[in-house]
C-alpha angles and dihedrals in degrees: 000000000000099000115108111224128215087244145351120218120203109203137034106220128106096297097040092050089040088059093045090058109047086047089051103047078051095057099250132152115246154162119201105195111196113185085216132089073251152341103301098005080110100041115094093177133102138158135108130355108200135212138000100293098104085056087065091047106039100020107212105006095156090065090075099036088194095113098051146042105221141320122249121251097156133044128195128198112189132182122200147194125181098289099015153076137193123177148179112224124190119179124177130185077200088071086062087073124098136288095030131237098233133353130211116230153165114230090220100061103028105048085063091049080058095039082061097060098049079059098056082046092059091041092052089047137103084247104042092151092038109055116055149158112247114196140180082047121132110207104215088167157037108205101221124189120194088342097312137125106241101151149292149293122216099178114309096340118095120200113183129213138186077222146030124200104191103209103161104136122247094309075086102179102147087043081065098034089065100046109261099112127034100210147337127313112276105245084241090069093052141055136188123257112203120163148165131236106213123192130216143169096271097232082048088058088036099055095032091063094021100246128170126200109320092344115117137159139240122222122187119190128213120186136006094035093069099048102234088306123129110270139040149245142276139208117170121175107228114185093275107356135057115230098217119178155104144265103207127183105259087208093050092039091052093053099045093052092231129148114223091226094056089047088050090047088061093044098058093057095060102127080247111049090037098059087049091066100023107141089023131130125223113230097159142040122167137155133197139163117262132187112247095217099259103148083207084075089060119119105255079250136021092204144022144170102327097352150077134200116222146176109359100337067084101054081235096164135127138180114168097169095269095075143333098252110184099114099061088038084052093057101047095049098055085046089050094049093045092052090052093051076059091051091047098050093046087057093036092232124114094167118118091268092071098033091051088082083074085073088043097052086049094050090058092039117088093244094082092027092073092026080074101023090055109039095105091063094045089047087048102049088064097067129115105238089053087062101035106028116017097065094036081057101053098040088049087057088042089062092057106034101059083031111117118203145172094239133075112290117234111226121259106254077054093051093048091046093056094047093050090053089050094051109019142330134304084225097048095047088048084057096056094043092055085038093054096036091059097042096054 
């Protein structure tokens, strides 16, 4: 194929079919090249998407609910010790309206819902026989000129481009390749992400959360489950299968000598945990690495001459504690990075000088905004003391609070002072406090 594209995108996840889209509903000439049989065939994660953007991008999608699970309508934050269990539950019947406010999804089968929508773009397109989605192709190389960005090569084929947009996930090799990163990711900067599917009657997972229709709940753990490791645990309602698992800090893994499916294993028999899946199957296991939303992970530039970096090639993660936002984050970057290519073309300059308005764009997003609003709280959330002491505090005072008892009931200050001598220190907890308080 001799014909030079607008822009090539190298990787068919969320970043890399956000991006497709947005080029093809603009009328723009492109190849999306996904290594997998198809988009998603590769991608064991799932979780929440976050946010209205898919509803710019697909109106109404929820019109159709083949794409997704469910949407969430209640969250759930709970702390654990060994026995216990204390947790935060918020439920809205705000959080019914469309569009949602976050989706649950599969990325395997998301991602090629998705994938089927950038096609009836294209169809729909000035260029419905010249843009396409080329699966089953493995990318070794960007072809660079001069420095430049000019294509790529998949084993001995060359397809050539004005634009990349390097969307390949976190395994990021061609980020490296041109220059935009020195070396790999420290283990500090990334975690590993392992996880059940776990399959149940659908009116026994209905009853058993309370959901109603499409409606589901998200539930983060902090404590016990991890074992005293770095991270912290999942459990997301799909329409007939749970999604259990843990995000565990690769460095502190590495040191302690522990393997991430013993440490789930443990973590499924908390009395907790265990009651909520009680009676299920598992049908899927799967583990892969994650970024833990340190800046600090972020390649030195996002974009260079004849190529952007988008999604989590550009370490573009964060969990603050509120919520894992990667997904949504995802989306608006390879948006972000589609509508420069546009800008590009219009000016007929595709050097760094005109892409570097997609630094710009995400500047001004809200993805770097609380990237760097928020990285004391990330930063935060992986000490020690939030995983070892914290949760073993509040459940202690938990015990004691909603204990009844024939004897005379201290009152509660008493109650939360008792429990802070017995797991940490009034000091290092008032640290934390003034610490999270400013970071949130």
């Amino acid at each position: 194929m001799d014909e030079k594209f607008d822009c090539i995108i190298v990787g068919g996840g969320i970043a890399g079919l956000s991006a497709a889209l947005t080029l093809a509903k603009n009328d723009m000439k492109f190849l999306l090249i996904e290594r997998g049989e198809y988009s998603g065939a590769k991608n064991v994660s799932g979780g929440v998407l976050w946010g209205s953007k898919l509803s710019e991008l697909v109106p109404n999608y929820w019109e159709e609910a083949e794409g997704f699970e469910r949407f969430i309508n209640h969250r759930r934050l709970t702390f654990m010790d060994q026995d216990s269990s204390f947790s935060i539950d918020f439920k809205s019947e705000s959080f019914n309206e469309t569009p949602y406010k976050g989706i649950v999804v599969l990325r395997a089968k998301f991602d090629n819902w998705l994938s089927g929508k950038v096609d009836e773009a294209i169809a729909e397109s000035k260029y419905p026989d010249e843009s396409f989605i080329a699966p089953n192709i493995l990318v070794e190389e960007v072809l660079m000129e001069n420095g430049a960005a000019v294509g790529i090569r998949a084993g001995e084929e060359k397809f050539y481009a004005d634009t990349i947009i390097i969307a390949e996930g976190v395994n990021n090799l061609l980020t490296r390749q041109v220059g935009l990163q020195d070396s790999y990711v420290p283990a500090d900067y990334v975690a590993t992400g392992v996880k059940e599917i776990i399959r149940f009657d659908q009116k026994v997972l209905e009853d058993r959360f309370q959901l109603d229709g499409l409606s589901g709940m998200s539930n983060e753990f902090i404590g016990w489950g991890t074992q005293g490791e770095e991270g912290g645990g999942f459990l997301y309602t799909n329409k007939d299968t749970l999604s259990v698992g843990l995000v565990l800090g690769m460095k502190d893994l590495r040191e302690k000598g522990k393997k991430p499916y013993d440490i789930l294993n443990e973590f499924k028999q908390h009395p907790t945990v265990r009651d909520m899946i009680k009676g299920g199957e598992v049908v899927e296991y799967s583990g892969h690495v994650v970024s833990t939303g340190d800046i600090r992970a972020m390649p030195k530039e996002i974009y260079a001459d004849g190529v952007m970096i988008a999604g989590e090639a550009a370490n573009l993660l964060m969990n603050s504690g509120k919520a894992i936002q990667g997904m949504d984050y995802a989306m608006e970057s390879g948006v972000l990075a589609a509508e420069t290519v546009i800008e590009a073309k219009e000016k007929k300059d595709f050097s760094k000088n005109t892409l570097k308005a997609y630094r710009h764009r995400l500047e001004d997003s809200y993805v770097l905004k609380d990237m760097k609003n928020f990285q004391n709280a990330v930063q935060l959330l992986h000490k020690p003391e939030m995983h070892e002491q914290v949760p073993y505090v509040v459940c202690d005072f938990g015990k004691q609070f909603f204990s009844v008892k024939n004897e005379p009931t201290p009152k509660t200050t008493k109650m939360l002072l008792k429990s802070v001598k017995k797991h940490s220190s009034l000091w290092t907890l008032l640290k934390i406090g003034i610490k999270g308080a400013r970071a949130l």
